[in-house]
N, C-alpha and C positions, 0 to 999 in steps of 0.2 A: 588514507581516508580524507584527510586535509585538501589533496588534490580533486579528492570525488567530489567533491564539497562545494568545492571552487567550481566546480563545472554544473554544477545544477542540483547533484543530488540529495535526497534529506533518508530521514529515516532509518528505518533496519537496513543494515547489508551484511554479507557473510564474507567469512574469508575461509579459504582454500590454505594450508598450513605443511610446510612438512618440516620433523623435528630430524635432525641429519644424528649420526651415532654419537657426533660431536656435543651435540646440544645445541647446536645451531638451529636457529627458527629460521625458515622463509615463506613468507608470502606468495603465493604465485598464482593466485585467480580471485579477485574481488567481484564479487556476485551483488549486486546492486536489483536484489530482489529477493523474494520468500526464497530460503532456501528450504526444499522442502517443506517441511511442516512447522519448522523450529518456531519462527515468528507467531505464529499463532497458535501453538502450544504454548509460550509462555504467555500471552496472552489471554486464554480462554476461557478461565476459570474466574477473574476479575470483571474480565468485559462483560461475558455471558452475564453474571449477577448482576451488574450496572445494569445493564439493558435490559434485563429481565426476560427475555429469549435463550433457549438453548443449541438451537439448531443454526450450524454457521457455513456459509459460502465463502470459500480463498477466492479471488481473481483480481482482475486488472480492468479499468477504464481507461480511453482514452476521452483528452475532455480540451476542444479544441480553442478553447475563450483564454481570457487575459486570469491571469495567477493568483488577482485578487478578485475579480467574479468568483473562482473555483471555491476562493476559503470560502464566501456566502453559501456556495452551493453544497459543499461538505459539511456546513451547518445544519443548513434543511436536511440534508441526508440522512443525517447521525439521529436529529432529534425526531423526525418524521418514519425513514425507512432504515434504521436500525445499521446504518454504515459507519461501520471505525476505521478511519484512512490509518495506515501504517508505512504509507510510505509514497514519496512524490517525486517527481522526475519533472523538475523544471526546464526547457530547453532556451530558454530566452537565457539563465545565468548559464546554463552550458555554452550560448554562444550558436542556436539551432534554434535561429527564429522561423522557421518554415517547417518545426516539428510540433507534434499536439503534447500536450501534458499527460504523463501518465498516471494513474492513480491506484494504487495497488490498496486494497483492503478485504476486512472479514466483512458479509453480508449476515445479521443474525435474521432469525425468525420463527416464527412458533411451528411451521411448516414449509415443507416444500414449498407449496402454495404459493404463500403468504412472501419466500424468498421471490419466486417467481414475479410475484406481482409487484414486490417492493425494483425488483430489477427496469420491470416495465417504468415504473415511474422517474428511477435515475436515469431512463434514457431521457425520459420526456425534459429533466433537468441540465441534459446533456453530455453525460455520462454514460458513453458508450463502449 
């Protein structure tokens, strides 16, 4: 995780485990993104009541500006259009300065709708 770390990434990641008959552990697939639903199941009971929204969208943006524009813009996001980032994918400390930023989070909101339209507006913030 040390290594992932050093190369750009933040956040939640998963790992891939297998326990041998020995009792031996190994690692063998770090997933550097939601695995499944896990990340926002533990999540959603906390957030949802902070934001006072129940209805929540998983996905990903890509957000092509410099690392400290983005924290401004996951500001506005969070406090404006109900976005809890969980997770970032820097490529400048990876060393992939010709890659966008990724931004992986829960979208809440009182309805489809309401998700819908909050999506329209992080684009407009650049948040694709």
């Amino acid at each position: 995780m040390m290594k992932a770390a050093s190369c750009g990434y933040r956040g939640f990641a998963g790992f891939d485990v297998a326990i041998c008959d020995d009792g031996a552990a190994y690692i063998y697939d770090l997933n550097f993104r939601f695995n499944g639903s896990t990340t926002p199941l533990l999540l959603y009971n906390s957030a949802s009541s902070a934001i006072g929204r129940k209805l929540v969208k998983f996905r990903s943006w890509s957000y092509s500006r410099s690392i400290n524009s983005l924290f401004k813009t996951l500001y506005t996001a969070l406090n404006k259009y109900s976005l809890l980032p969980v997770n970032i994918y820097d490529p400048l400390a990876g060393g992939r300065p010709n890659t966008n930023i990724r931004v992986f989070g829960m979208l809440f909101g009182s309805s489809r709708d309401e998700i819908a339209e909050n999506e329209k507006s992080l684009f407009n913030l650049g948040l694709v």
